[in-house]
C-alpha positions as CSV (number, residue, x, y, z in Angstrom):
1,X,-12.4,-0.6,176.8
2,X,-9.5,1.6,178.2
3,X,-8.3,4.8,176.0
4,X,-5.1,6.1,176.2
5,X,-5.3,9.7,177.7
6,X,-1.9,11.0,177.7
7,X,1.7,9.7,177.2
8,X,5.4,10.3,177.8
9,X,8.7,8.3,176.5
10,X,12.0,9.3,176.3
11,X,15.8,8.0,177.4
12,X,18.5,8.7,179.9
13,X,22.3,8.2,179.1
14,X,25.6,9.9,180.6
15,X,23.8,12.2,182.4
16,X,21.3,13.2,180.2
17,X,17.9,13.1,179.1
18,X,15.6,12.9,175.9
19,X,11.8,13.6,176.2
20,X,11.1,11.7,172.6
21,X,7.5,12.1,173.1
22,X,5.0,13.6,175.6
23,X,1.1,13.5,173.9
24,X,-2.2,14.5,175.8
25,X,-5.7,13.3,174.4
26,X,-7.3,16.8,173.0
27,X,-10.2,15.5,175.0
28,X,-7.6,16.2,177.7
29,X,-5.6,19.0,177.0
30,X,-6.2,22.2,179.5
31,X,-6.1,19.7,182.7
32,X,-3.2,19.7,183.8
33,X,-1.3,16.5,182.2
34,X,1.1,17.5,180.5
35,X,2.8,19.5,183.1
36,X,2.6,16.5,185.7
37,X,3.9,14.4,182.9
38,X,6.9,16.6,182.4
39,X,7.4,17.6,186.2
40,X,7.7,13.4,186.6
41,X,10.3,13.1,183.7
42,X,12.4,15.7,185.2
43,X,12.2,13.9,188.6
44,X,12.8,10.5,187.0
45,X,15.9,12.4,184.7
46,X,17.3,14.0,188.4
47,X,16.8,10.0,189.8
48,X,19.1,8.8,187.4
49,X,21.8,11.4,187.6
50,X,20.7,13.9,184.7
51,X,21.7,17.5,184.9
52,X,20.0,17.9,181.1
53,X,16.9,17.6,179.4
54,X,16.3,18.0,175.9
55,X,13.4,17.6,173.4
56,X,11.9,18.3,169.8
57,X,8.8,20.6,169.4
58,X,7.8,21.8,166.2
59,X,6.4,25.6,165.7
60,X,2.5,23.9,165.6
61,X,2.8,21.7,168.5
62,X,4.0,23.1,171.9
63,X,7.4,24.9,171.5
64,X,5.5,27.6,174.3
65,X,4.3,25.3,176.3
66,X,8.1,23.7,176.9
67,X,9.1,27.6,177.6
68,X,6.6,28.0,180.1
69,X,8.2,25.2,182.2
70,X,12.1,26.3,181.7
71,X,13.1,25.2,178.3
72,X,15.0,26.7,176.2
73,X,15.7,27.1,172.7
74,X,19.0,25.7,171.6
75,X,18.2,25.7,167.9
76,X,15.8,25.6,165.2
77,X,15.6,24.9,161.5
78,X,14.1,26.9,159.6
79,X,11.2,26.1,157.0
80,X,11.3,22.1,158.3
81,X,8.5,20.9,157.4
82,X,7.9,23.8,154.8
83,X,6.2,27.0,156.2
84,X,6.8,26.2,159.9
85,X,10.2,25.5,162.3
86,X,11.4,22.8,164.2
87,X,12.8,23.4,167.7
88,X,15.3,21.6,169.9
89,X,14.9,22.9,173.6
90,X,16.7,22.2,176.3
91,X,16.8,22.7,180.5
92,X,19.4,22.2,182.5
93,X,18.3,20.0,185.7
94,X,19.1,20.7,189.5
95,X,20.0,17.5,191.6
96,X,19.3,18.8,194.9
97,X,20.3,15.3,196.7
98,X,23.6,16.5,196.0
């Protein structure tokens, strides 16, 4: 039976994009997935016209990992869920067939 080992969905619209959700098996984490994941959502966002990217982290999952690759931190609330934040992050995208 086939697992799922890692994951990415999100949307494009009027020249942006949403990562809504990028997941990596913890059997899998440390390999390099998630990074090819995002490098091909940017491509795919730059495809379709994009010059943004934005996405959801909270302070537990991988609000680092998103600033290693470029994002950056637009806002955050504060205590949501209780004890921890919740950050938007954002990157602009370079089409360079233009």
């Amino acid at each position: 039976m086939a697992r799922t080992s890692a994951g990415i969905a999100g949307w494009t619209w009027a020249g942006a994009s949403e990562i809504r959700t990028l997941w990596v098996h913890a059997e899998h984490r440390g390999r390099g997935y998630g990074h090819r994941l995002l490098a091909m959502a940017e491509q795919e966002a730059v495809a379709r016209g994009c010059t943004l990217i934005s996405l959801a982290s909270y302070s537990f999952q991988a609000p680092e990992f998103y600033q290693r690759h470029g994002y950056e931190i637009g806002w955050y609330l504060q205590d949501f869920p209780p004890g921890h934040r919740n950050y938007y992050l954002f990157k602009r995208l370079v089409n360079t067939a233009n």
